[in-house]
Every structure is written in structure tokens, then in C-alpha cells.
N, C-alpha and C positions, 0 to 999 in steps of 0.2 A: 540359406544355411539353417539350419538346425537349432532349436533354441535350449539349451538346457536349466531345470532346475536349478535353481540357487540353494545351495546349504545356508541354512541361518546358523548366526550364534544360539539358538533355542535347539539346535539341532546338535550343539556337540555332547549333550547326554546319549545321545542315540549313538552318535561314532563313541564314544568312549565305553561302552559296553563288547564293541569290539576288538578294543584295544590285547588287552589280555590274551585273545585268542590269536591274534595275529603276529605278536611280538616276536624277534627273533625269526620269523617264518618267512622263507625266500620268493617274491614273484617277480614273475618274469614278465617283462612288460616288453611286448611288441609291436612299434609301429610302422603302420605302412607309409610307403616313399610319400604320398599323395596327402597324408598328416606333416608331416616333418614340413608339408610349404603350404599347411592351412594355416591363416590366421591363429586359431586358437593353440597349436603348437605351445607355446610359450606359457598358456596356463597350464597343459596338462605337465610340464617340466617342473611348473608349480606346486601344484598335484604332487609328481613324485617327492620335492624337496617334505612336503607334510606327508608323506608315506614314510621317509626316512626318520622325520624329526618322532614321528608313534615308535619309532624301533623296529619298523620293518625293514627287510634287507630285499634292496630292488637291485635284479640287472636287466638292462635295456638292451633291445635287437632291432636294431632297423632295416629296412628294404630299402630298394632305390629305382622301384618301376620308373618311377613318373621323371626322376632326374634324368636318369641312362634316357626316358624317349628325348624330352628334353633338349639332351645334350648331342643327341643324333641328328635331331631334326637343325639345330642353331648349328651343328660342323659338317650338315649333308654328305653323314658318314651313316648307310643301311647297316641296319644291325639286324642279327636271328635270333633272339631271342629276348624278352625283359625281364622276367619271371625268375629266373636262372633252375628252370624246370626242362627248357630243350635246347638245342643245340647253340655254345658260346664259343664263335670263331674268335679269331685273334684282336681282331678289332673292337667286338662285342665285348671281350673282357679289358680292352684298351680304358673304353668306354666305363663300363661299371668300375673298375678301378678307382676312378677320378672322380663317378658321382659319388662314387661310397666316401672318400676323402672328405667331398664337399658336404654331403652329409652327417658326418661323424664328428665335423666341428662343427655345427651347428647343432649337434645335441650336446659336443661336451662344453660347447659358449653357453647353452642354457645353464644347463646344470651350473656353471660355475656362477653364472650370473645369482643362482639362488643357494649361494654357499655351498654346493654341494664337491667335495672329490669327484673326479672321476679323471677314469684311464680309457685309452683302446688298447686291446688285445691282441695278442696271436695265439690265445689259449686252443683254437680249433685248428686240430691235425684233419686234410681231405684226400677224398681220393676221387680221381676221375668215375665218373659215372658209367664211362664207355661205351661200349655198342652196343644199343637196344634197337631190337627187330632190325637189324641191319643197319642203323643209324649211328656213325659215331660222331656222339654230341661232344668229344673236342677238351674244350676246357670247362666244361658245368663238372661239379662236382659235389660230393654228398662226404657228409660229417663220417671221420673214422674214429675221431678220438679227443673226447675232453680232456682239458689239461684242467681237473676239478679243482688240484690240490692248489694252482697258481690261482684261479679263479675264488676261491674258499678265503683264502690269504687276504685278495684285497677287498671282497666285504669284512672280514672279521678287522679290518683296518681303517672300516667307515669311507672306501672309496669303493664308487658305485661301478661296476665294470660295461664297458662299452660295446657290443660285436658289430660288429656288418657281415655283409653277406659274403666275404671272401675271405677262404682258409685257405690254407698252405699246403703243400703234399711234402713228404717225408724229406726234398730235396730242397724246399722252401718256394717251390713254382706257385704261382695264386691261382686259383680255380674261384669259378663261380659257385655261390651256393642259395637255393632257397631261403630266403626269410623265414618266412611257415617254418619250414621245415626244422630249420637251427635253432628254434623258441621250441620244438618239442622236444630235438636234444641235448638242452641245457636243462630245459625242467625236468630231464626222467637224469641227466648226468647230477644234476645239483638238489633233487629231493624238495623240486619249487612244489607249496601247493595250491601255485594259482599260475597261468597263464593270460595274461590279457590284451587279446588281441586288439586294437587300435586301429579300426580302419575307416574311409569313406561312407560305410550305409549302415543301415540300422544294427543289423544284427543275422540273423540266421532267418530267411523267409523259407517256410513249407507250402508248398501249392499258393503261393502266393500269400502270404500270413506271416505276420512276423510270431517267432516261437521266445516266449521271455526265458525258458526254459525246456528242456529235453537230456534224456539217462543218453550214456554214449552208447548204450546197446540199443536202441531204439533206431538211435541215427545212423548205426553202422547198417543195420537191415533198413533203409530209405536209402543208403549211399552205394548198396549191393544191389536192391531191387528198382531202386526207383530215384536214380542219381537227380534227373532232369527236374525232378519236383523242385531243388533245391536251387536258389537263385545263383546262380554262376558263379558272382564274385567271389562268395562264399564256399564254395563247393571244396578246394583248397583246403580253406581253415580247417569245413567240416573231417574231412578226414584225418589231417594231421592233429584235430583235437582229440578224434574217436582214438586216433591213436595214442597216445599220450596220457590219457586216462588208463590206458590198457596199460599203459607201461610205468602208471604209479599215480600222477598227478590228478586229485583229487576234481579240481574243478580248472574250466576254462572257459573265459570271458570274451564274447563277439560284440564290441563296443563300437559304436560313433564315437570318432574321436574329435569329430567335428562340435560335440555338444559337451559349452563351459560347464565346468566341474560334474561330468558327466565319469569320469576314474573314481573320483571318490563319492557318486551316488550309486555307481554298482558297485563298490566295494563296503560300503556302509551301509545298507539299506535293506531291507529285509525284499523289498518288487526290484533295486536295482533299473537299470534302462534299456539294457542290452539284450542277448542271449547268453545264458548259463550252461553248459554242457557238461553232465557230472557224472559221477559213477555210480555205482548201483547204493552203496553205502550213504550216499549224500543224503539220500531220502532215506527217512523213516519214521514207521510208528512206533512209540517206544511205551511203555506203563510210565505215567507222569510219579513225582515224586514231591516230597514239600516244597523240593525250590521251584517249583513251577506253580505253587497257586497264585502267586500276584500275577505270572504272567497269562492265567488260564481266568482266572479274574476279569485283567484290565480286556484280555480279547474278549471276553463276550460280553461285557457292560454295555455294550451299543445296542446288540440285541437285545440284551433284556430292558432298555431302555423301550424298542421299539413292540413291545409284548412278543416278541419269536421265543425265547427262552423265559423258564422260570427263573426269581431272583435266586440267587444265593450269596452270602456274604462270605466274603473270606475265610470265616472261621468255619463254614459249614463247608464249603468246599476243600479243607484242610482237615477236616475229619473226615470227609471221604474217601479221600484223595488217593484210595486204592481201586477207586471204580472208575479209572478217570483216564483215558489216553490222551497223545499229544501226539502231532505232524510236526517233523522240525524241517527248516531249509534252514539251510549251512547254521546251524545249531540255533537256530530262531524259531519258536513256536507261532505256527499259522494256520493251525486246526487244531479243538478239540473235541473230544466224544466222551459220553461216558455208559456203563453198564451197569447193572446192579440185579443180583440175583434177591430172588424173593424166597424167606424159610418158609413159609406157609402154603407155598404152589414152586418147589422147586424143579420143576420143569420150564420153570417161563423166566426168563429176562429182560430187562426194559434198555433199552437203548436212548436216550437223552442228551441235552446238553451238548448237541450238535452244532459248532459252528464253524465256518471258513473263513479266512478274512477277504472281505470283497474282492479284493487284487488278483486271488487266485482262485475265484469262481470258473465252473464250466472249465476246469481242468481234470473232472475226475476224481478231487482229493477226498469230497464228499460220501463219496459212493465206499469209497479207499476202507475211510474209516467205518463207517457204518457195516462192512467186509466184515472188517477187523474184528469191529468188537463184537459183532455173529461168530465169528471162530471162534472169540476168547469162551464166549455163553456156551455155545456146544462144547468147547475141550472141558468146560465146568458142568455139563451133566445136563444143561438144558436145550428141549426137541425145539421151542419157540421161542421168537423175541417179540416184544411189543415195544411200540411209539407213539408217546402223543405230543399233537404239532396242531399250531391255532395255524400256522400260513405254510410251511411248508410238507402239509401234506402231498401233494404232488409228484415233491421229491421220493420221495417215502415209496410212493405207489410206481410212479410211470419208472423209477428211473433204479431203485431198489426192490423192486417186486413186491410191497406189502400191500396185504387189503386192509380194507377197512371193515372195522369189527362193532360190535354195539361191548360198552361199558363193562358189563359184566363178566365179560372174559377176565378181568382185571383181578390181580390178588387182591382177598379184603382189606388187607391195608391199603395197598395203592389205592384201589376205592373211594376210601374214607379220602385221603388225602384229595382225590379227588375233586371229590364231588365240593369238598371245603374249599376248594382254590377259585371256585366258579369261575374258570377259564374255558369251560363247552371245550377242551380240544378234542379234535379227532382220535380215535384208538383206530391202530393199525396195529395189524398183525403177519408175520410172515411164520413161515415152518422152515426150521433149519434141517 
């Protein structure tokens, strides 16, 4: 099994910055059958009870793959389907019935066990799936209708609500329903803005790779052109996250639920453990502002430690602080850049104070900003940018197309400034 990071007590300044942001705000916690009878179960129930105690409002969905085979194999009663994605004969829903039962007191024994309320539901109205491609799948059945307003009630009441995978149809018959599938229409019915998946393996692997992150546009053209890249187990999630972002919900979390307090290191964290699947808004480059100097500060003090960046003190960077971009992931800054036009040669701008945080090297984000802050220079009147870098020239050149120039290309102030730093960097130059 899998070993996860431990939170320290030196770590609750870092959750407690996130607190504010989350508070009041609904996620939707989903695990699979095959979590619910790991060992670690009973911490992640844990987990939830300190998601509740911050003021966030959690409802839980569970599966029951692994019970329903389970409980086939120990009453050598064949079943057609476990997924409750293809055909559920009578026996098969006999079956998930019973594991769901057996299931759903063992999340609400946790819960209770860590003070928390909780209820199970009938808030989900279904409807048979019926005959696809000639096939009728019987009793599977797919979500018609949230009951929001019941569901609304008993969080605003501090009791945490419970689903399984079986709704009702108008006449009150149980159908079979996808797990996946019911965590994405509860988060687009209840305005969740997080979904987190809970299952057996890492996270979301591409060609073999696990991805800590990826936009759900990206994924949806890998899940249309090129399904098989994507590890199987996952394949499921991947869709009904892509979907689900499209239908409101901001971010969705592919978690090992196998790895101790591994809920609250992707939900606290700026790297997280998992995969992230977000909408196109989640990223961005934004123009920084005063309240980001200390945190454009404390991120590049390593480098300027290591001589990649020049220093600058906070007060200098806070008189700047309009030449200065920022990358945020889910409103955490993890790149910054900066620009600055020169009045003495205003056709050239300098691009500087380039940093990534290690975590999220060789994703791109690099190149992103340095994009960026080339567009901001040309929409402000300048044909050229210049860079100078004592180590990562390289980048500069292989990877953002700048050459390398001799010194004097440089406005005469830069120059002076120059030549006084005696840091020999490199001058690089590109043409916008």
C-alpha cells in the first residue's frame, strides 16, 4: 500500500489560509466500493469529520463494485454487471441492494463514530436506462431528478447526507445507478465546487504518466481521439469529470484513497497528491497586485538565494508591483514574471524575475508566462523583449526562441545597472 504524507502541526498555517476560501462551499466526496474495505477508510471518515469542523459542507457517494463481486462469489449467484453501467438483471440488483445496505452503514458507523450526523437518502428520482443498441439493460438506471431542496435542508442542518448507487423511479422500483456518474449529478444539482474522487490508484495516468493536473478541454480531446492512452480504471472518472466541469463544477480530484491523509494533502496543498481536472478559468495569468508581494517575495527567495534571480526586497518589489505577473492554481501563486518598459529605448522590454516553483517544472508554465508578458510588451508599443539569466539561459533560447545578443543592445540605464551588478548575465533578445 501506498504511503502518504503526514500533515504536521507546523502545517496548519498553510490549511488555515485556505479556510476562508472554502467555507460554506459544497464537495462532493466520492468513494469507491474497494476504499470503503481499505484499511485506511476510517481515517479518510476522519478527514471528512475535520472538513466539517473548517465549515465545509461534504456529501458522500459511494460504489459497491467490490462488495456486489464479493457477495456473488460467497452466494455463487452470477451477476451481469458491477459498474451499474451495463445490463442489471434481477438478481444483479438483488445483489447490489444488500451490498449498498451493507455499505452505507459503514460510512454512516464512521461518521458517527467521529461525531458527525449523517442520514441516507432517497433524494434521487431514476429512470431505466433502457435499450441501447438493441440491449435492454433491465434495471441500470441513470439520475432524472434531484430532490436539491431535501438534500439543501439537511446540510444547512449540520447533517452530512449519505447516497448509494440506487434510485427510485417515479413508482418507487430501485434501479441500479453509476457511482461516477451520481457524484457528477449531485455536484452540477448542488453547485459542489469540488468533486473528489476516492479510488484504488494514483490518479489519472496519460501514456503511462501519472498527470498531477490537466484543463478538462484537453482531456476531453485525449477521451475523443485517443481514449486507450488513458489507464482504464480511470477512463470512467475521466469522462464524467470532463463532464461535470462543463456542467459548472469548477475542479475534480482523482485521489488514492489508499494514502493516510492524503483528502486533506490534495485539498490543502498547493502540488496536492492526486490528479486535478479543472476548467479553463482555474488557471491563470493575472497582473499581481500589493497583496501578492510577500507571496512573490517568499516564492523567489530560493532562487535568489541560489544567484538565478536578482535580489529584491519587498519594498522594491511593491513599488514595482505593476511590472509583475502571477500564475495562480486554485488561487495560490506558483509562477512569477515580470516586464518593464524602458523611456529611453521604448521599443524594447525586459522580461525578468522569472520563477516556477520546482513542483511544477516542465509543465509549460514557464514558457506560459514569458508568452504573457511578450504580449503585454507588444500591446504597450514595444517590437523587442530582452532577458538576462546567469543559469537559465537555455530556457530563454531552446525553449522560448531568444538569441543571444552582446550588452549593448541594452537601454543605457539598464546598462549602467548592468554592468554595476557584475553578474556577466547573458543578454538575450527575441523580436516580437
Amino acid at each position: 500500500m501506498s504511503q502518504g504524507a503526514t500533515i504536521k502541526p507546523t502545517d496548519l498555517r498553510g490549511i488555515l489560509k485556505y479556510v476562508p476560501r472554502f467555507q460554506d462551499q459544497i464537495f462532493i466526496i466520492a468513494l469507491d466500493g474497494s476504499i470503503v474495505a481499505d484499511e485506511n477508510f476510517s481515517n479518510i471518515l476522519l478527514d471528512a469529520a475535520v472538513l466539517r469542523s473548517l465549515g465545509i459542507k461534504i456529501v458522500i457517494v459511494h460504489g459497491i463494485g467490490r462488495q456486489i463481486e464479493e457477495l456473488a462469489k460467497a452466494r455463487q449467484i452470477p451477476i451481469t454487471d458491477t459498474q451499474g453501467t451495463g445490463v442489471t438483471d434481477a438478481a444483479t440488483l438483488d445483489l447490489a441492494i444488500r451490498a449498498s445496505s451493507r455499505v452505507t452503514h459503514l460510512v454512516i458507523e464512521g461518521l458517527t463514530q467521529n461525531g458527525l450526523k449523517a442520514a441516507l437518502t432517497n433524494a434521487v428520482r431514476a429512470v431505466p436506462i433502457g435499450i441501447i443498441r438493441g440491449v435492454d439493460h433491465q434495471f441500470t438506471g441513470r439520475v432524472d431528478r434531484i430532490d436539491k431542496e431535501f438534500l439543501s435542508q439537511l446540510i444547512s442542518s449540520q447533517v452530512v447526507p449519505v447516497l448509494n448507487p440506487i434510485g427510485f423511479d417515479r413508482d418507487g422500483r430501485p434501479l441500479r445507478i453509476n457511482s461516477d456518474l451520481l457524484a457528477a449529478e449531485l455536484a452540477e444539482a448542488l453547485h459542489a465546487t469540488k468533486i473528489i474522487y476516492l479510488t484504488p490508484h494514483e490518479g489519472l495516468e496519460i501514456g503511462g504518466k501519472l498527470k498531477h493536473e490537466i484543463s478538462a478541454e484537453a482531456l476531453r480531446g485525449i477521451l475523443e481521439h485517443k481514449p486507450e492512452s488513458i489507464n482504464e480504471p480511470m477512463r470512467s472518472k475521466a469522462a464524467h469529470a470532463v463532464r461535470a466541469v462543463e456542467s459548472g463544477t469548477p475542479r475534480i480530484h482523482l485521489l488514492d484513497g489508499r494514502l493516510l491523509d492524503g483528502l486533506l494533502n490534495e485539498i490543502f496543498s498547493n502540488e496536492g497528491v492526486g490528479t486535478l481536472i479543472h476548467g479553463n478559468e482555474y488557471q491563470q495569468i493575472r497582473q499581481a497586485t500589493r497583496r501578492d508581494v510577500r507571496a512573490i517575495y517568499n516564492l523567489t527567495r530560493q532562487a535568489v538565494k541560489r544567484e538565478e534571480l536578482l535580489y529584491r526586497t519587498q519594498q522594491a518589489i511593491e513599488k514595482n508591483i505593476e511590472q509583475f505577473y502571477v500564475f495562480e492554481i486554485d488561487e495560490n501563486i506558483i509562477a512569477c514574471v515580470s516586464m518593464q518598459l524602458y523611456p529611453d529605448k521604448p521599443k524594447f522590454a525586459e522580461i525578468g524575475s522569472l520563477y516556477v516553483m520546482p513542483f511544477y517544472h516542465h509543465r509549460g508554465i514557464g514558457k506560459k508566462m514569458v508568452e504573457y508578458a511578450s504580449m503585454m510588451a507588444k500591446e504597450r508599443g514595444a517590437g523587442t523583449v530582452i532577458a538576462l539569466s546567469t543559469q537559465a539561459f537555455s530556457f530563454f533560447t531552446s525553449v522560448c526562441g531568444f538569441e543571444e545578443a552582446e550588452k549593448d543592445v541594452l537601454p543605457e540605464s539598464r546598462l549602467k545597472a548592468y554592468e554595476d551588478s557584475g553578474r556577466n548575465s547573458k543578454v538575450l533578445v527575441k523580436k516580437l
